[in-house]
N, C-alpha and C positions, 0 to 999 in steps of 0.2 A: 601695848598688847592689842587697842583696839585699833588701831593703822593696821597692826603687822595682821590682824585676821580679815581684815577691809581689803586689806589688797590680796591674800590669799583666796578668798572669795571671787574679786574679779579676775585672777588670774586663771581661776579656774571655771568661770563665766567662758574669757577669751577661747580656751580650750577646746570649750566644749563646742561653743560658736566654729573655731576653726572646724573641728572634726564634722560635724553637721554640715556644713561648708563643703566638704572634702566630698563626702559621702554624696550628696547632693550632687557635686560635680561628675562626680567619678560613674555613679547614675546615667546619667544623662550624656557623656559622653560613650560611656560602654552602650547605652541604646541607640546611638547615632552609628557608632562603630558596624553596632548587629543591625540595620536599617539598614544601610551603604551595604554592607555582606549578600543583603536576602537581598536587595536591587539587584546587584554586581548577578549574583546566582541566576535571578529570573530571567537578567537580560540577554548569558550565556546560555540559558535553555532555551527560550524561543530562538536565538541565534543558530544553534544548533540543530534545533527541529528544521529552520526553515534551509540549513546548510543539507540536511538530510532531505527534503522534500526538493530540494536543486536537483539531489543527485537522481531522483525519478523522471524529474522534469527530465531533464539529459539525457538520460538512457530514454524515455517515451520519445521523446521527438526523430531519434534512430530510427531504424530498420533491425527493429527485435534480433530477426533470423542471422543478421551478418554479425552481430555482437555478442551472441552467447556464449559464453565459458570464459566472457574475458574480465577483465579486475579493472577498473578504471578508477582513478580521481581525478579531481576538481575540488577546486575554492577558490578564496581571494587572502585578503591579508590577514583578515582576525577569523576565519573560519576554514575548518577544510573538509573535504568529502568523499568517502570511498565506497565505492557499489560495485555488487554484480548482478552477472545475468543469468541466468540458468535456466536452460530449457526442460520443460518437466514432462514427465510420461505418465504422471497420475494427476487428476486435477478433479479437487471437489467446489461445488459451486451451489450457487440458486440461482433459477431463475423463475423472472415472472413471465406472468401469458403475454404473449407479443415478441418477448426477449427472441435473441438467437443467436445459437456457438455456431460459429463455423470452423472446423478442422480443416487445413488447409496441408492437402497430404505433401506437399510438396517441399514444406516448410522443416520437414521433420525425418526422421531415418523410420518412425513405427507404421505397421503396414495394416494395423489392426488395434480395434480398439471393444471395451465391453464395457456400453454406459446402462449404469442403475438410479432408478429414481424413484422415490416416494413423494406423497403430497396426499391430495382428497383421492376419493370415491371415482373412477372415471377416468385419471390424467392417464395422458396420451401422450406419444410421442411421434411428432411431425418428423420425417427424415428426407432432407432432398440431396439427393444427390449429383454433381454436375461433374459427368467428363472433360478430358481435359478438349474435346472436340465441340461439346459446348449442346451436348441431351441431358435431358433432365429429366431425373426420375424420383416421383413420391411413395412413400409410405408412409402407416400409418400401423405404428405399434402401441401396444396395452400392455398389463403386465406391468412389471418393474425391473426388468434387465431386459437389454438387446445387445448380443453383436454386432459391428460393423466391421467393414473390409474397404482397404483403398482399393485394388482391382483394378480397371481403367478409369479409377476416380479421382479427380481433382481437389473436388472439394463436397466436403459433407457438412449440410447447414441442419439444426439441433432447433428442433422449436416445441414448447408441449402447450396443451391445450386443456382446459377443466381447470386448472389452477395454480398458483404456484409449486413450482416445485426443486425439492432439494434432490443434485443429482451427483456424481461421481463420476469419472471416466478412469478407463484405465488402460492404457496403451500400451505394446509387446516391443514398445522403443519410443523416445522422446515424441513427441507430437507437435504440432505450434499453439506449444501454448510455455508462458514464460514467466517465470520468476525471480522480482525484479527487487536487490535487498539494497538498502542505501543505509550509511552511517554518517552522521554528520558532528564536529565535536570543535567546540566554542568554550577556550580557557579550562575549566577544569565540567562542560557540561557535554554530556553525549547522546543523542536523540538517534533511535532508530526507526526506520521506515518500509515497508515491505508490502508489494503487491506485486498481483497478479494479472497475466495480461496475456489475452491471445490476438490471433493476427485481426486484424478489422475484418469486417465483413459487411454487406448490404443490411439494410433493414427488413425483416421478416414479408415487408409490403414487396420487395424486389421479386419475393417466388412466385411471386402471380402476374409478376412484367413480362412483356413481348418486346424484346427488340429486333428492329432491323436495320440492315444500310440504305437498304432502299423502300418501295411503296410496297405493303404487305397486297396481296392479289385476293 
C-alpha cells in the first residue's frame, strides 16, 4: 500500500510538472507569436505611411495644373499607391507676416475671388497685382473681407502685415490652388495623406525687385 501511494504521489508530481511545463511554454510562445504580429503590424504602417508620402512626392514634383482631375498609382513590390489631384475653388489657410499666396489666374477657369481674414488689431492686407504685360499694381486693404478680380491680371500675390493671420478664399470657379490626396497600403496597413498646394510663387521680397534686360537710365 505504501509503493502503490509513493508512486501515485509521484505520478501526480510528474503531472503537474508536465502541465506547469506546458503552460509555461504555451506562455511564452503565444508572447512571441503576439511580438512578431505587433512588429509585422508596425512595419506595415510605416511601410504604408511612407508608400502614401511617395504618392505626394510624385504628384509635387509635377506640374500641378496639367494633373488635376486625374487618379494615378504607383508602388513597388510590397507596397502600393493611389492619389489624386483636385483643383479647388475654396481654400482656407494661415499665414504668417512675410508669407505670400499667389493666385495665378491662368492656372485655373475662376475669374474672381473673395478673401476673408481675421488675426490681431490692425492686420492688413498687401495686394499686388501683375498683368499679364508685366505693371504692377499695390494695395492696401483693412477690414476682414476683400474682393478680387482677374481683369487684365495675371497673377495676384496675398501678403498681410500686423500679424499672423487666418484667412479663407473663395473662388466663382477653381483657382490654382490644389488638392493633393494620396493613399498608400502595406499588407493588411493603410496610411493616408493629404495636402494642399498652390502654384509656387516669388518671395514676398520679389515685390519690391526692379528688373531689367538692360542698364536701367
Amino acid at each position: 500500500m505504501k509503493m502503490s501511494f509513493r508512486s501515485g504521489q509521484a505520478a501526480l508530481i510528474v503531472t503537474l510538472v508536465v502541465i506547469v511545463g506546458l503552460t509555461v511554454a504555451v506562455a511564452v510562445i503565444s508572447r512571441s507569436v503576439t511580438d512578431v504580429g505587433i512588429s509585422t503590424q508596425e512595419e506595415e504602417r510605416a511601410r504604408s505611411f511612407s508608400a502614401a508620402e511617395a504618392g505626394v512626392e510624385d504628384a509635387l514634383r509635377q506640374d500641378l495644373s496639367t494633373i488635376a482631375g486625374g487618379n494615378f498609382q504607383v508602388g513597388g513590390t510590397e507596397t502600393t499607391t493611389n492619389y489624386t489631384v483636385t483643383k479647388l475653388t475654396n481654400v482656407t489657410s494661415r499665414m504668417d507676416p512675410g508669407q505670400v499666396l499667389t493666385i495665378d489666374w491662368s492656372k485655373g477657369t475662376g475669374t474672381a475671388a473673395t478673401v476673408t481674414w481675421e488675426g490681431c488689431a490692425g492686420l492688413s492686407l498687401v495686394l499686388t497685382e501683375i498683368t499679364s504685360s508685366g505693371s504692377v499694381t499695390f494695395n492696401v486693404y483693412s477690414g476682414s473681407s476683400q474682393s478680387i478680380s482677374k481683369g487684365g491680371n495675371r497673377l495676384a500675390r496675398l501678403r498681410f502685415v500686423g500679424c499672423s493671420a487666418n484667412i479663407i478664399i473663395n473662388g466663382n470657379g477653381p483657382l490654382s490652388f490644389y488638392d493633393v490626396d494620396s493613399t498608400g497600403a502595406s499588407g493588411q496597413s493603410t496610411s493616408r495623406v493629404k495636402v494642399t498646394r498652390s502654384e509656387p510663387g516669388a518671395i514676398g521680397l520679389m515685390d519690391f525687385a526692379v528688373f531689367s534686360g538692360s542698364d536701367i537710365q
